[in-house]
C-alpha positions in Angstrom: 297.2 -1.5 64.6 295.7 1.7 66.2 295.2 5.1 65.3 295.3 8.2 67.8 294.4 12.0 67.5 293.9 15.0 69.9 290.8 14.9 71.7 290.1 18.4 71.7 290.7 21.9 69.9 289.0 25.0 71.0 289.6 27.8 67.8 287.9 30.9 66.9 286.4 31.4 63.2 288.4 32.2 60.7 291.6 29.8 62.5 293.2 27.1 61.0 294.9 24.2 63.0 296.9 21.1 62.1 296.3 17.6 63.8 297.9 14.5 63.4 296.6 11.3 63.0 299.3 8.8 64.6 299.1 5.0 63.5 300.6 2.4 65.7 303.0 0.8 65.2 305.6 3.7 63.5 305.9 0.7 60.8 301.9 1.6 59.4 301.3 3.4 56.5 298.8 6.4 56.9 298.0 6.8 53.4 294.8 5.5 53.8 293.9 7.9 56.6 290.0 9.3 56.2 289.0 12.8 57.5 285.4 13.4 58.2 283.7 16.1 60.2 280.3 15.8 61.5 279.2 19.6 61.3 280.8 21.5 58.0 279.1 24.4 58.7 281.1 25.0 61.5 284.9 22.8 61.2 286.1 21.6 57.7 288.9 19.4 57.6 291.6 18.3 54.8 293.7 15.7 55.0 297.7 15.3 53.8 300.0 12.8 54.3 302.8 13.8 56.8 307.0 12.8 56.5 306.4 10.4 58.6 305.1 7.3 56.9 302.4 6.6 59.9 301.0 10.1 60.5 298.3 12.0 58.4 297.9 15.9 58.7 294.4 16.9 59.5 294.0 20.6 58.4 291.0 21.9 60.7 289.4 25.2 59.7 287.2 27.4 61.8 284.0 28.5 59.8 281.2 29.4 62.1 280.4 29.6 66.3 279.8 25.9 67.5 280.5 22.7 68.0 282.1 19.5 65.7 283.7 16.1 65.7 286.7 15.1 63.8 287.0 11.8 62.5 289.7 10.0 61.4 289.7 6.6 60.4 291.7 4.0 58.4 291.1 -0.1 57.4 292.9 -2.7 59.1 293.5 -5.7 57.0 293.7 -9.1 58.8 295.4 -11.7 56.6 296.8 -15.3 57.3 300.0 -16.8 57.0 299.7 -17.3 53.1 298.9 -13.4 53.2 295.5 -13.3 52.1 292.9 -11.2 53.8 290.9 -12.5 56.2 289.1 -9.9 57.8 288.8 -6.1 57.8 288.9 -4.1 61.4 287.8 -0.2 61.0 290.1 1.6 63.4 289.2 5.5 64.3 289.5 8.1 66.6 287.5 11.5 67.3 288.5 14.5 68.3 285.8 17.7 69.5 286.2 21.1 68.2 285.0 24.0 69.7 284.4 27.0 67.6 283.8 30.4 69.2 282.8 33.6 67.9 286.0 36.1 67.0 285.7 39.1 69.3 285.8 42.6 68.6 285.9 45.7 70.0 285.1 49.2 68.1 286.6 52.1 69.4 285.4 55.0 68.8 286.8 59.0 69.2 286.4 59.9 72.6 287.3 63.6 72.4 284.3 66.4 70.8 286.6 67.9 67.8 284.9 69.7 65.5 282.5 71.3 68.0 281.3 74.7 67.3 283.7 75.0 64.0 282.1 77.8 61.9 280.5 76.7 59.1 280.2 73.0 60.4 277.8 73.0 63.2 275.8 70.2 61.1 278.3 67.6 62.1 278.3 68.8 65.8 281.5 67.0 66.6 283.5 64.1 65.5 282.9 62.2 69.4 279.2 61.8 68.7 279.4 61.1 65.1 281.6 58.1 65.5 279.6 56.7 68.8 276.7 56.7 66.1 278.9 55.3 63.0 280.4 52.5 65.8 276.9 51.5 66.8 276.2 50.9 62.9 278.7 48.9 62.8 278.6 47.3 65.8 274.7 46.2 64.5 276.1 45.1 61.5 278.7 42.7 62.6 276.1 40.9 65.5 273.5 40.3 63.0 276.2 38.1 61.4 277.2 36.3 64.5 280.5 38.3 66.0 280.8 39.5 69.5 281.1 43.0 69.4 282.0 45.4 72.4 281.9 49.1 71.9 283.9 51.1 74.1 283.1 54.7 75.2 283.1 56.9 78.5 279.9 58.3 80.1 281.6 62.1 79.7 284.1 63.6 76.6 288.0 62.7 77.2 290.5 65.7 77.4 292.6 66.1 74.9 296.4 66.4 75.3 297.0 63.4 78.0 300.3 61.5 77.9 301.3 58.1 78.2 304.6 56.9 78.8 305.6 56.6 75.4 303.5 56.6 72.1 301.7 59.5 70.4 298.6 61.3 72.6 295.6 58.9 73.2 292.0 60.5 73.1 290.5 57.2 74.6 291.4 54.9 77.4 289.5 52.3 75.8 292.9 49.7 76.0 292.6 49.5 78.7 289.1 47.8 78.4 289.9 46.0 75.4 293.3 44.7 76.9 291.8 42.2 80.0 289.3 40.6 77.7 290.2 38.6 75.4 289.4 40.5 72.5 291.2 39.6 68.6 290.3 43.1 66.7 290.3 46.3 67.8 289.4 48.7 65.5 289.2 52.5 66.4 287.0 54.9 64.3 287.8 58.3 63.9 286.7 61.0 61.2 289.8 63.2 60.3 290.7 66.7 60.0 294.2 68.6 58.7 293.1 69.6 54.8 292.7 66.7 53.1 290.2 64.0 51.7 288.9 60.7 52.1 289.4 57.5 53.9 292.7 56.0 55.2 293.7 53.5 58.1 296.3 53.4 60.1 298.9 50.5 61.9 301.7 50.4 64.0 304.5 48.0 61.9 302.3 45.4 62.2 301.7 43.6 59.2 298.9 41.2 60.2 297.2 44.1 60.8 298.2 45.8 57.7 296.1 43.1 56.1 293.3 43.9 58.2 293.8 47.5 57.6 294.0 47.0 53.8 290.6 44.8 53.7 288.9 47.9 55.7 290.4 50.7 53.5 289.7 49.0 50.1 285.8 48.8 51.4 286.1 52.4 52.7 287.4 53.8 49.5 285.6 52.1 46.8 282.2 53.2 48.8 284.1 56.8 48.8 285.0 56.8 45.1 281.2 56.1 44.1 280.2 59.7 45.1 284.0 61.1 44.2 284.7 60.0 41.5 287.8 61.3 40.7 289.4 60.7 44.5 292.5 59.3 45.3 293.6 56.6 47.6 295.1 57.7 50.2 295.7 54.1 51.4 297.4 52.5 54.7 299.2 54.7 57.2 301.9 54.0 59.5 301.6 56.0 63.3 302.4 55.3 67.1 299.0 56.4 68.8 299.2 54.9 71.9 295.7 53.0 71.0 297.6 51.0 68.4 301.3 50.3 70.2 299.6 49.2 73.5 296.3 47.4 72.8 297.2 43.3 73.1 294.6 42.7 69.9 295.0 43.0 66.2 294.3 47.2 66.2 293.9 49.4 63.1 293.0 52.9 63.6 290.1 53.9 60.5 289.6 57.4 59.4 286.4 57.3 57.6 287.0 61.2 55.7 287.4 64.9 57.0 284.9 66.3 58.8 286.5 69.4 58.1 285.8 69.5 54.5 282.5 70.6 53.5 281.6 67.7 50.8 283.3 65.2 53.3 281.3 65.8 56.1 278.2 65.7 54.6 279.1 62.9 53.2 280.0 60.8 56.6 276.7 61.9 57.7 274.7 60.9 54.5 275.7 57.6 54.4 276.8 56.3 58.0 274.7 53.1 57.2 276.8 52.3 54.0 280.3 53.6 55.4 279.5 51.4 59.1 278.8 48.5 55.9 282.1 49.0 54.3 284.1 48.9 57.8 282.3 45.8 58.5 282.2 43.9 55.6 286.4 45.0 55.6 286.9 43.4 59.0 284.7 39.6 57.8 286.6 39.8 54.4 290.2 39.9 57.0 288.6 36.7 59.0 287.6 35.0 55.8 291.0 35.4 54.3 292.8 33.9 58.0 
């Protein structure tokens, strides 16, 4: 008898893979199949039996950045012609996961609104607010072992340019995010229009609705501690271009309105605990994958 499995898996955290386990010949019984990882912190692995009386399911979980091996292993039992046992063979077979870090990329407003609005010259202007709530974030998320890219341009975009279809973008940032691999792209915008409090936007995508819904349940309860009385706006459905045409998993977060007076202030009194919120919402998505 033998036993054979993939020799190697490369997953980022949070994935989950299935291998099999294949006993030779088709006739073997992989009940008995054993599923061991060397490195827990980094690959777990459950084991189920398969339809196929001679394969076992090896559920591989990403946890953590590194590297494990996956063993599985079952007892061969040697026995003569009056069918008793004479010897035991241990069969196994390895297989090397790689784990690497998920990537993402924070994108944040690109265009100086709010600047010079009367009454609000404390907030400056929504571009430089969310540069500073992004690299908060940004901070937040390294310290606990993601790869993080922030995208912004040396000079203010223009607002008003079109794209071939889509809503008007204020960044180009995509385009950045597009070549390189990345698996969330979250844009980070304070709002304006009359109203209150956090929301997040998709575009009819509902794995990132979840992600969306992780971030805006953060946001809000962090909101509703100074408001008491607020309500939720909740998840948003839009075509900006930054969400239709970016390749990752992209959500677009409106933190409040910076042009409400209590909102404002509050975006700037707490940028440490809202860029917590937005990143605690995106490692409560990957630890629900």
């Amino acid at each position: 008898m033998s036993i054979e499995i993939p020799k190697g898996i490369n997953l980022k955290v949070g994935d989950a893979k299935n291998i099999y386990a294949v006993l030779s010949p088709d006739t073997a019984s992989a009940s008995k199949v054993s599923w061991h990882t060397t490195n827990p912190s980094v690959a777990t692995v459950t084991g189920s039996l398969n339809k196929y009386i001679n394969q076992s399911i090896g559920t591989v979980r990403a946890i953590a950045p590194g590297e494990a091996k996956i063993k599985a292993s079952v007892t061969s039992y040697i026995t003569n012609s009056a069918g008793n046992t004479v010897t035991t063979i241990e069969l196994d077979d390895s297989c090397d996961v790689t784990v690497k870090k998920v990537k993402i990329y924070l994108s944040p407003e690109n265009i100086e609104k709010g600047k010079d609005m009367p009454g609000f010259e404390f907030y400056e202007n929504e571009r430089t607010r969310m540069i500073e709530l992004a690299d908060k974030v940004s901070n937040y998320l390294i310290e606990r072992g993601y790869d993080v890219t922030i995208g912004r341009n040396d000079a203010p975009s223009k607002e008003g340019k079109e794209y071939a279809s889509g809503r008007v973008t204020e960044s180009n940032n995509m385009y950045d995010s597009n070549p390189n691999g990345i698996n969330l792209h979250v844009c980070i915008h304070s709002n304006a229009g009359g109203g209150r409090g956090p929301e997040v936007y998709t575009y009819n995508d509902t794995v990132a609705e979840k992600l969306a819904q992780r971030v805006q349940d953060r946001l809000f309860a962090l909101y509703k501690t100074s408001f008491p009385n607020a309500v939720n706006r909740g998840l948003k459905v839009d075509n900006y271009t930054e969400l239709v045409y970016t390749k990752a998993t992209a959500i677009y977060v409106e933190t409040a309105y910076h042009d409400h007076l209590e909102d404002a202030y509050w975006i700037i009194n707490n940028m440490s605990s809202i860029a917590e919120a937005i990143g605690k919402g995106i490692i409560d998505y990957i630890n629900s994958l």
